[in-house]
C-alpha positions in Angstrom: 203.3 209.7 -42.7 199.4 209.8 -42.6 197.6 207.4 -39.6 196.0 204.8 -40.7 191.9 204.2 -40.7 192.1 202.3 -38.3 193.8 204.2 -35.7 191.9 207.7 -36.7 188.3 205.0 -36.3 190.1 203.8 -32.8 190.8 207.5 -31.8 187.4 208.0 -32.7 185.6 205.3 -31.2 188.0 206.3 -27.7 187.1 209.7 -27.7 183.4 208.9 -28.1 183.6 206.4 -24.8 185.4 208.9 -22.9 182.6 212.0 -23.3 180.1 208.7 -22.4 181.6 207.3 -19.6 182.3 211.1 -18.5 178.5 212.1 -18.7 177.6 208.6 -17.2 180.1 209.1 -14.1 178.4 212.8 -13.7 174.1 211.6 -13.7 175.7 208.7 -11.2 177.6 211.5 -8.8 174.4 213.9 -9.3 172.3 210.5 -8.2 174.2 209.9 -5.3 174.1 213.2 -4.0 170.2 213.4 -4.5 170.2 210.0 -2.8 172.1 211.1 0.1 169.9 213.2 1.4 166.9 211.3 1.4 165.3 209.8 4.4 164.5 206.1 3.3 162.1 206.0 6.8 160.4 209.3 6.7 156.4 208.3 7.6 157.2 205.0 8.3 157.9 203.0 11.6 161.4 203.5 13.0 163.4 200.0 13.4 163.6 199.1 17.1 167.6 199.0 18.1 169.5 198.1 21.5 172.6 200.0 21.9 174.7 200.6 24.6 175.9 204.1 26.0 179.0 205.4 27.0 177.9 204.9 30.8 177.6 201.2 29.6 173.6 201.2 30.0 171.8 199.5 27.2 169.2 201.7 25.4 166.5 200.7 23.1 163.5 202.9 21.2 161.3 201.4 23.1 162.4 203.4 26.0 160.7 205.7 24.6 158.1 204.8 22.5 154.9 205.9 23.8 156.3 208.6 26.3 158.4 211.4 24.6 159.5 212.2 21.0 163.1 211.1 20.1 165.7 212.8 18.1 168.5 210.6 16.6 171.5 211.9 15.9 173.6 209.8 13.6 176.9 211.0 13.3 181.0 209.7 13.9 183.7 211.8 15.3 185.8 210.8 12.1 183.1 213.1 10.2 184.2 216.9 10.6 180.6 217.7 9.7 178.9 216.3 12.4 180.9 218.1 15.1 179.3 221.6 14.2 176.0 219.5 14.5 176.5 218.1 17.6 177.6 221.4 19.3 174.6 222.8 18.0 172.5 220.1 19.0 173.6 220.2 22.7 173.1 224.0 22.8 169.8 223.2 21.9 168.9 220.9 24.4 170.6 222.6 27.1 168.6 225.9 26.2 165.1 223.6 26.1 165.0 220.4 27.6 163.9 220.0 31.2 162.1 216.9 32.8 159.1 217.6 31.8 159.9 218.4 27.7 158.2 215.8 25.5 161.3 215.1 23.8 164.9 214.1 23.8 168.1 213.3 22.0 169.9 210.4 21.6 173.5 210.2 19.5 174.2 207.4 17.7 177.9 207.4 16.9 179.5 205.2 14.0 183.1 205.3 15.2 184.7 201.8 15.8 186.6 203.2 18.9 185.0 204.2 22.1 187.6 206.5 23.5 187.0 208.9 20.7 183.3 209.1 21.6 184.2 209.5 25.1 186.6 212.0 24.5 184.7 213.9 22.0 181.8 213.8 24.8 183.5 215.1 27.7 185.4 217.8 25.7 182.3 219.1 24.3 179.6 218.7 27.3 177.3 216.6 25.2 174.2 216.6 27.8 172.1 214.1 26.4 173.2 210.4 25.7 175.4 208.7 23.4 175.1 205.2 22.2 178.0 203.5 20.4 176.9 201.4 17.2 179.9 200.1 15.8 178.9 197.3 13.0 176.7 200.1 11.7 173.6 197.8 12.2 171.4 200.3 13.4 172.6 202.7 10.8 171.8 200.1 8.1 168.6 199.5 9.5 167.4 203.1 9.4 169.2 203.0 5.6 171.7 206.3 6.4 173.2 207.3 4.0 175.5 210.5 5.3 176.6 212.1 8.5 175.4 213.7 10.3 171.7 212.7 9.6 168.9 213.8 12.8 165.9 211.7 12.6 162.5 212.7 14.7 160.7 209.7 15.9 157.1 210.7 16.9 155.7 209.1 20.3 154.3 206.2 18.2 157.4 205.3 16.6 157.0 206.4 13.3 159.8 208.3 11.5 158.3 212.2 11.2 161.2 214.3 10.4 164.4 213.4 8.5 167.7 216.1 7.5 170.5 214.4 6.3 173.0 216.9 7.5 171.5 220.4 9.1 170.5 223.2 6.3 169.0 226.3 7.5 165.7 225.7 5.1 164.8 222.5 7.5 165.7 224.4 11.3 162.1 225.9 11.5 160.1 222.5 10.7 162.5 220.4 13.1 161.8 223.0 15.5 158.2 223.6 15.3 158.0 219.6 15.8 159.6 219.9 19.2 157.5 222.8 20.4 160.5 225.4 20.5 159.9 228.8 19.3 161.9 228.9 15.2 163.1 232.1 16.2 164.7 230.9 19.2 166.0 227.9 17.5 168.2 229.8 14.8 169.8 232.0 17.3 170.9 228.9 19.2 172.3 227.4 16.0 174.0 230.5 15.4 175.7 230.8 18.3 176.5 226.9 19.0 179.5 227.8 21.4 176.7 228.9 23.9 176.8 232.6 23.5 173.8 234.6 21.9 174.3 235.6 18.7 173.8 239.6 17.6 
């Protein structure tokens, strides 16, 4: 028994939706990536926030507008990419921040529940501080789209360097914007357990 027209047209007409949805589901996934990684803020002025740390103090960028350079760390224990980030980050700023550096860190974690910061914090030594924003506000306000993301906010309060996530292409620029020696830098992230790499 042959099919009928109709069901060869409707075997047809399924076959050609399926190869368009298909190439429309790929040019939105390749979209989203490309999207991903952009910094919505980059060379524009970073949203004030007030957030409170694990020590319960309440911290806002305008503790350090004017006075130091601030690197945000956006990130959520929840997100195993933003652990090797953090570890670096904290080697880092154990390796180059002293009282007088004009600059410093400041992680803003996603997670709903404080314990896991807390516990995350103590088990890892994070040395600088971590400020809990749990509705995501801040987050939305600085448009992030993945974790980890590091922002550099210039002493003015302008948005100067953005990585969604840490590539190796990006570690010389962040570091030439805080004054550390690139070469330096790359060893660090190398070794983020805080031994020196070979």
């Amino acid at each position: 028994m042959r099919p009928s027209s109709v069901a060869v047209l409707a075997v047809l007409v399924l076959a050609g939706f399926t190869a368009w949805i298909t190439r429309q589901a790929k040019a939105l996934e390749r979209d989203l990536d490309e999207n991903s990684q952009k910094i919505a803020l980059l060379d524009k002025p970073a949203p004030d926030f007030r957030l409170t740390s694990l020590d319960g103090r309440t911290v806002s960028l305008a503790d350090y507008r004017g006075k130091k350079k601030l690197v945000l760390i956006f990130w959520a224990t929840w997100n195993n990419s933003s652990h090797p980030e953090m570890l670096m980050l904290s080697v880092l700023y154990q390796r180059n921040h002293t009282p007088e550096s004009d600059f410093d860190m400041l992680g803003i974690s996603l997670d709903d529940e404080t314990a896991a910061v807390r516990t995350f914090a103590n088990e890892s030594k994070i040395p600088f501080p971590l400020v809990l924003d749990p509705n995501r506000s801040t987050a939305n306000a600085y448009q992030i789209r993945s974790l980890p993301t590091l922002l550099l906010i210039d002493a003015s309060g302008k948005v100067a360097y953005g990585s969604a996530g840490f590539a190796q292409r990006g570690q010389n620029e962040f570091a030439q914007r805080l004054g550390i020696r690139p070469g330096d830098f790359q060893m660090e992230m190398r070794a983020p357990n805080g031994g020196r790499g070979n």
